[in-house]
VOGU-3710 file (C-alpha; in Angstrom, 3 decimals, decimal comma):
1> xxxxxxxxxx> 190,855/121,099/243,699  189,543/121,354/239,986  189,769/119,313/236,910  189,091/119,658/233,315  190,178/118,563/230,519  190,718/119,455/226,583  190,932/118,208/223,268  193,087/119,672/220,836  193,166/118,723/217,072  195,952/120,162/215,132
11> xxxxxxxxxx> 196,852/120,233/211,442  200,071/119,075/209,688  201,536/122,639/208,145  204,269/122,729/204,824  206,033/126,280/205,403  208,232/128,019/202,898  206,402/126,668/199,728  209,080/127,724/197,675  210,212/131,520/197,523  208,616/132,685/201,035
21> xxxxxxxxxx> 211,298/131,031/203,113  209,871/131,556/206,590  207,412/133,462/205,957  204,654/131,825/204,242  202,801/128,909/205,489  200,004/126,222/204,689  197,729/124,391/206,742  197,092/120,818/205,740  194,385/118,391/206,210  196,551/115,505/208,053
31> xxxxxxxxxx> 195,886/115,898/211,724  197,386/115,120/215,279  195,048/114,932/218,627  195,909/115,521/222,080  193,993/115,522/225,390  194,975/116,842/228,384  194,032/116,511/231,926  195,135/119,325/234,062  194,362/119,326/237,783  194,817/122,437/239,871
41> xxxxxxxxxx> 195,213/122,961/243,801  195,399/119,301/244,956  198,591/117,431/245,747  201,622/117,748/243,134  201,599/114,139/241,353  204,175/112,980/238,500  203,115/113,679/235,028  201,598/111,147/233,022  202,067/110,759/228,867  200,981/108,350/226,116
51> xxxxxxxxxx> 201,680/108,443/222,738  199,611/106,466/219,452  200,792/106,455/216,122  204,155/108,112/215,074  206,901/108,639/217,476  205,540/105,682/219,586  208,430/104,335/221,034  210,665/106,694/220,444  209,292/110,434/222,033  209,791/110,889/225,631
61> xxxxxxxxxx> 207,293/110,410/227,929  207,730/112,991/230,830  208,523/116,649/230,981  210,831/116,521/227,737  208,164/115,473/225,607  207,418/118,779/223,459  204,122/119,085/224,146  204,729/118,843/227,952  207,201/121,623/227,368  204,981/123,794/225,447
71> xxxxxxxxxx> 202,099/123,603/228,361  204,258/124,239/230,793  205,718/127,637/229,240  202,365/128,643/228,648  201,188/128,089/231,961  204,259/129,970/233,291  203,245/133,079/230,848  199,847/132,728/232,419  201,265/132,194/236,604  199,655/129,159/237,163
81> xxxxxxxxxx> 201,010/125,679/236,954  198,853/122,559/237,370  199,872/119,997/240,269  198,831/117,123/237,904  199,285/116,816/233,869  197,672/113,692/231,977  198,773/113,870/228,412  197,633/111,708/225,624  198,970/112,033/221,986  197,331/110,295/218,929
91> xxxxxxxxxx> 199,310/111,367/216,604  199,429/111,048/212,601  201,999/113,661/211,339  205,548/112,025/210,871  208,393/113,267/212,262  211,391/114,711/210,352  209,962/114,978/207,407  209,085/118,510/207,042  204,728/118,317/207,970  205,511/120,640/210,976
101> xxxxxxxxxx> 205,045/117,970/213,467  206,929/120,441/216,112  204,661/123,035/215,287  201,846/121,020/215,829  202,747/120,000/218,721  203,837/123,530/220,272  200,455/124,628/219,047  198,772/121,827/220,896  200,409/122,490/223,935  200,059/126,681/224,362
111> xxxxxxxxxx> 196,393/126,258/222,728  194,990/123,656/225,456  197,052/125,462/228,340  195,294/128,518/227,366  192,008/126,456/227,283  192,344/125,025/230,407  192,891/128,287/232,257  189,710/129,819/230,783  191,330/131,726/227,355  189,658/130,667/223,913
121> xxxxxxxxxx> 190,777/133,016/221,529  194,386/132,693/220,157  194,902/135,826/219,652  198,154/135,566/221,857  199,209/132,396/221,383  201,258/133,165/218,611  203,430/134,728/220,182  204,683/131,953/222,552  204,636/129,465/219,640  206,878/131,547/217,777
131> xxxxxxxxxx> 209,744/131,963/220,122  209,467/127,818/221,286  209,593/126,831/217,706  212,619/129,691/216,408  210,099/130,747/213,620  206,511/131,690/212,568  205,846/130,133/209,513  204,720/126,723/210,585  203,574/127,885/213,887  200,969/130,517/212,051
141> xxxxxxxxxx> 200,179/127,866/209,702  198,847/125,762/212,482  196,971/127,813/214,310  195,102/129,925/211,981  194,739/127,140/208,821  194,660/128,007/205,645  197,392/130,154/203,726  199,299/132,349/206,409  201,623/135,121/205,973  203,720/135,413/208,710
151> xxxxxxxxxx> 206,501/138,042/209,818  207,949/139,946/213,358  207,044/143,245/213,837  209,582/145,983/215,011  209,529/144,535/218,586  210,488/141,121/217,651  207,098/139,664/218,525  205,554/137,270/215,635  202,255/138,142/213,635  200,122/136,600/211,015
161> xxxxxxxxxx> 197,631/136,842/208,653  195,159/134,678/206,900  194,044/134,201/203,240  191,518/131,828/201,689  193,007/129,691/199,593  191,522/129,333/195,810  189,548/125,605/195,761  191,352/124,471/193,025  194,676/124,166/194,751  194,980/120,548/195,711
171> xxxxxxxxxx> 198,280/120,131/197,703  199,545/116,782/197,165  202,632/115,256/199,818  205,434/113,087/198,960  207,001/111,610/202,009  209,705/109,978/201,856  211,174/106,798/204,218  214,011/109,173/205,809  214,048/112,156/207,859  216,590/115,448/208,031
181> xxxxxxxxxx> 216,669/117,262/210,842  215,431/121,033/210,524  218,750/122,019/212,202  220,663/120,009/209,795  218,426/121,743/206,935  218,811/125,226/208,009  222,831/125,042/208,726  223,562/124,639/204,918  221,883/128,115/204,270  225,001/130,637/203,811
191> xxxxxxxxxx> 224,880/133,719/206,143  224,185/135,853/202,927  222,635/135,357/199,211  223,116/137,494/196,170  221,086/140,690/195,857  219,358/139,597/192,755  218,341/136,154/194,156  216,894/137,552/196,935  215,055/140,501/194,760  214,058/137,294/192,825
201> xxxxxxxxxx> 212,126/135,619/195,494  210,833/138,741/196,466  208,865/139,144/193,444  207,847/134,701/193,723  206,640/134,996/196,759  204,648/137,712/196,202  203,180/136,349/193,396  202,786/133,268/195,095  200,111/134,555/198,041  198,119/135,889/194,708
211> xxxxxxxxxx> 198,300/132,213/192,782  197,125/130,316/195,876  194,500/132,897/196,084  192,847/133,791/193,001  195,349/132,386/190,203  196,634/128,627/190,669  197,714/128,482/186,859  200,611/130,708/187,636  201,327/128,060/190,588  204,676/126,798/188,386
221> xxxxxxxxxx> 206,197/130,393/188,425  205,411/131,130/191,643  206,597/128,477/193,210  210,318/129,265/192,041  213,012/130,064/194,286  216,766/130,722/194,552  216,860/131,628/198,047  217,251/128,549/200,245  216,122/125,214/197,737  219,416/124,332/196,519
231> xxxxxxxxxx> 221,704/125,016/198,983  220,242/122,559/200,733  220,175/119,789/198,295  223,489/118,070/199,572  221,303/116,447/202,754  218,552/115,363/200,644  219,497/114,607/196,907  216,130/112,329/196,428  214,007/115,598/197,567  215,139/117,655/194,709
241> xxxxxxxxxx> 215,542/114,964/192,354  212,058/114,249/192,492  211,326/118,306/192,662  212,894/118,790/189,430  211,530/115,625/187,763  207,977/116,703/188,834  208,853/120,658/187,983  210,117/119,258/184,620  206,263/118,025/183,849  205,085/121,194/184,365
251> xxxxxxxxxx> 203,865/120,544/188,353  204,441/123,232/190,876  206,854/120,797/193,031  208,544/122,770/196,212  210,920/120,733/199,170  207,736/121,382/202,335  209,745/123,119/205,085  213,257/121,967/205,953  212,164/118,688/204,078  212,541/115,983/202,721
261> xxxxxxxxxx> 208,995/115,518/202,001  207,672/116,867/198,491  204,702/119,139/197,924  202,975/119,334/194,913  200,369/122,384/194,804  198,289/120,427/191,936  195,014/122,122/190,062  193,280/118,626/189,564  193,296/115,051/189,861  197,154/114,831/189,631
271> xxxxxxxxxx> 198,025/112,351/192,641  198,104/109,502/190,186  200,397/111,202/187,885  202,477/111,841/191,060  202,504/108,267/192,133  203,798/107,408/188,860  206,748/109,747/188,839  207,846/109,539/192,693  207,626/105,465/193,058  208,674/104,141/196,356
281> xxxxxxxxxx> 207,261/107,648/198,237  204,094/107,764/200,153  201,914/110,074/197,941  199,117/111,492/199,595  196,490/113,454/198,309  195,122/115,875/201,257  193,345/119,224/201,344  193,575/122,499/202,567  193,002/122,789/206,452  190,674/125,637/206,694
291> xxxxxxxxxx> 189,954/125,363/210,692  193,940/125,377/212,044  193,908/123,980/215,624  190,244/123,548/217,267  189,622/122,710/220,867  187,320/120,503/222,604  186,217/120,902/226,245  185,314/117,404/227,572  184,355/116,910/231,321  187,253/115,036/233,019
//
């Protein structure tokens, strides 16, 4: 029988950021932890979870917990399953709110799988992240940190790339006291969108990847987009309220994922002006993630 046990740290992720509906995604510096405790060859035992911080009380705590689920697919894509899981979440991100706590969590799971079975690169997690979470965006966000670019290639299997992000972008998060579920989110997109709207975003989101990267004052024009925003506004009216208030002052103000949390992609020391205009959020001024998901080995 053997033992060993990882650490994985992985970063909250805002995905869409405006015009690059699932395609773009950024890595943020708001973090959730996991260890795990696989054993191999001895006697099959139940699986153990605990869970700190948010979802406490409310996540399961056996094989439906997501994490669980995500280890045990990618053990299955590498043929060999444990005979005893210990799981134990800290975990910061909050649920529902469009921080890509799923993602996170996926990530977690195929990253310390792979660990524990010897494989350090993630080269190929992707992959497997993608088709547990239904997109890349997040996912690619998440593992890689930083800005990611994200798409399928003619196979159907996810890829991604990375680009630095220009130090003056300082992504601030408004989250609010409610959650909306990404299904709900996504069902109020229409099967198809004008032409010119979606020759629009095109152009954004393009423009976008270049403002995060060498050009934040053109943050405000890149961040515009008529291709999913608003027809989702009937499940969160306070999200775009607040968008177009901050837009309004001239801050690049996007719905983060499937919302209903608010990111500003500020140049400066903006959080206070933030706070001002979206009273009775939780404002919080974070960075960049740079590292996306890191693994520890610890000795069990």
């Amino acid at each position: 029988m053997t033992t060993a046990t990882v650490r994985v740290r992985t970063p909250a992720t805002s995905a869409n950021l405006g015009p690059g509906f699932d395609a773009l995604g950024l890595a943020l510096s708001l973090h959730d932890e996991v260890e795990v405790t696989a054993e191999f060859g001895g006697p099959a035992t139940p699986i153990e979870v605990t869970v700190d911080g948010e979802g406490a009380g409310s996540v399961p705590l056996d094989e439906r917990h997501l994490v669980v689920r995500s280890l045990r697919a990618a053990f299955a894509e590498l043929g060999e399953q444990p005979s005893a899981l210990r799981l134990s979440c800290r975990n910061a991100l909050p649920h529902g709110r469009g921080l890509g706590s799923s993602a996170a969590a996926i990530v977690a799971g195929v990253v310390a799988a792979r660990a524990l079975t010897g494989l350090t690169r993630h080269d190929d997690a992707l992959a497997l992240a993608d088709r547990l979470e239904g997109h890349p965006d997040n996912v690619a966000a998440c593992l890689l940190g930083g800005l990611t670019v994200a798409w399928r290639d003619d196979t159907g299997t996810a890829r991604a790339t990375r680009v630095d992000v220009h130090p003056d972008v300082a992504p601030i998060v408004c989250v609010p006291s409610f959650e909306v579920s990404t299904e709900k989110a996504r069902g109020l997109l229409p099967d198809a969108v004008p032409h010119a709207d979606a020759a629009a975003n095109a152009g954004r989101a393009a423009l976008l990847v270049h403002a995060l990267g060498r050009r934040p004052d053109l943050l405000l024009d890149a961040t515009a987009d008529r291709l999913h925003q608003h027809y989702r506004e009937p499940a969160m009216p306070e999200t775009f309220a607040l968008v177009t208030l901050l837009r309004a002052e001239g801050l690049a103000a996007v719905v983060s994922g499937a919302g209903p949390t608010v990111l500003v992609l500020a140049t400066g020391d903006e959080a206070g002006g933030v706070r001002a205009l979206a009273e009775g959020w939780d404002v919080r001024a974070l960075q960049v993630d740079t590292r996306g998901a890191v693994v520890e080995y610890a000795t069990a």
